[in-house]
Steps between C-alpha positions, in 0.01 A plus 500: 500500500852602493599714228900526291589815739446289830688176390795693442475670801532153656814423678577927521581608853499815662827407676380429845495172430881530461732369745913591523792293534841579508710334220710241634821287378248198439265718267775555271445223270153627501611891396719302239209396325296760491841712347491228270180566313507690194272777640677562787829509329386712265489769739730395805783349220632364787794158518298204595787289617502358840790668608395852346142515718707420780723752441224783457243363779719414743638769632140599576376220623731455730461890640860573353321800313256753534269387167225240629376253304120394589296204337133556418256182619165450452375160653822464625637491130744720413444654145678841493832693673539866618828639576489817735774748575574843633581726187782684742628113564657524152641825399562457170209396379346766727714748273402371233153518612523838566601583193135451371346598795480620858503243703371537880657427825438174618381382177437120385581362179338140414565225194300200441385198298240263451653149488189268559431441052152448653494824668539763209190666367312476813533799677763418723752751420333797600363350817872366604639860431227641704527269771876512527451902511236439768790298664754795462287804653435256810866358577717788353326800677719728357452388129358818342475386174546132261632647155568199255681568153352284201643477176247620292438220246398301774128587517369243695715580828453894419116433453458265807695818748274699373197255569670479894417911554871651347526726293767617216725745606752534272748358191827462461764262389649281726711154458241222356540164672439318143735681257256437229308807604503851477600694831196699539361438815161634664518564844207391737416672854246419770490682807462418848104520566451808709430340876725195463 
């Protein structure tokens, strides 16, 4: 007999099951979409205009910049996107950054979304963060650190970091991306796994 607690834990994953694909030109009406829905532009507040996500993923997706922006799959469906950068790769916001709190050498920042409707509420968040910062310690060996501001009235994407193993490291106030909200930020860090 299967009781409430394991039908919701249908569908989680642990994040193996997650596969990575770089974002490409042809997955922008796709990322357009996802920006479109109320939850996600509630937090990314982000233009959803054709020409505007070409503007801000193209650059990366065509390896014009040092930001990459991965797509999370799961039966070859894409439901959720990671970008990944070098804190150091971006100097301001590194100064900003720093500002709140040290920030190592070599460190990783990440930012992500769940764009699959379907997808939310199902554990996926927390396995895609840990699984993309599985993905960091074994390409970027010298990523010493993934630190990851949040605004802090976004509890869901604060909660699932710390479900994926980081922990709060600081406060501070930094530029919100939605100017709705405050600019108190918490400040997530997960270290590199001693032997990896």
């Amino acid at each position: 007999m299967t009781t409430p607690d394991d039908r919701a834990a249908q569908g989680r994953t642990t994040g193996e099951d997650i596969v990575w694909r770089r974002a490409t030109e042809a997955d922008f009406p796709l990322l357009r979409r996802w920006l479109e829905h109320d939850y996600v532009a509630r937090w990314w507040h982000h233009e959803t205009s054709a020409q505007a996500v070409a503007r801000d993923f193209g650059p990366s997706a065509r390896g014009e910049e040092p930001s990459e922006d991965w797509l999370a799959l799961r039966d070859a469906r894409p439901f959720g996107l990671v970008q990944r950068c070098r804190v150091a790769d971006y100097p301001e916001y590194a100064d900003d950054l720093a500002g709140i709190v040290a920030v190592p050498a070599g460190a990783a920042m990440l930012d992500y979304l769940i764009g699959d409707p379907a997808s939310v509420g199902r554990g996926l968040g927390p396995a895609m963060i840990a699984a993309m910062a599985a993905k960091t310690w074994r390409e970027w060996v010298d990523a010493s650190a993934i630190v990851v501001p949040v605004v802090a009235a976004n509890r869901r994407s604060w909660r699932a970091l710390e479900k994926a193993g980081f922990t709060r490291v600081g406060e501070g106030d930094l530029e919100p991306d939605n100017p709705i909200d405050e600019p108190l930020h918490y400040v997530y860090r997960l270290d590199r796994p001693s032997g990896q």
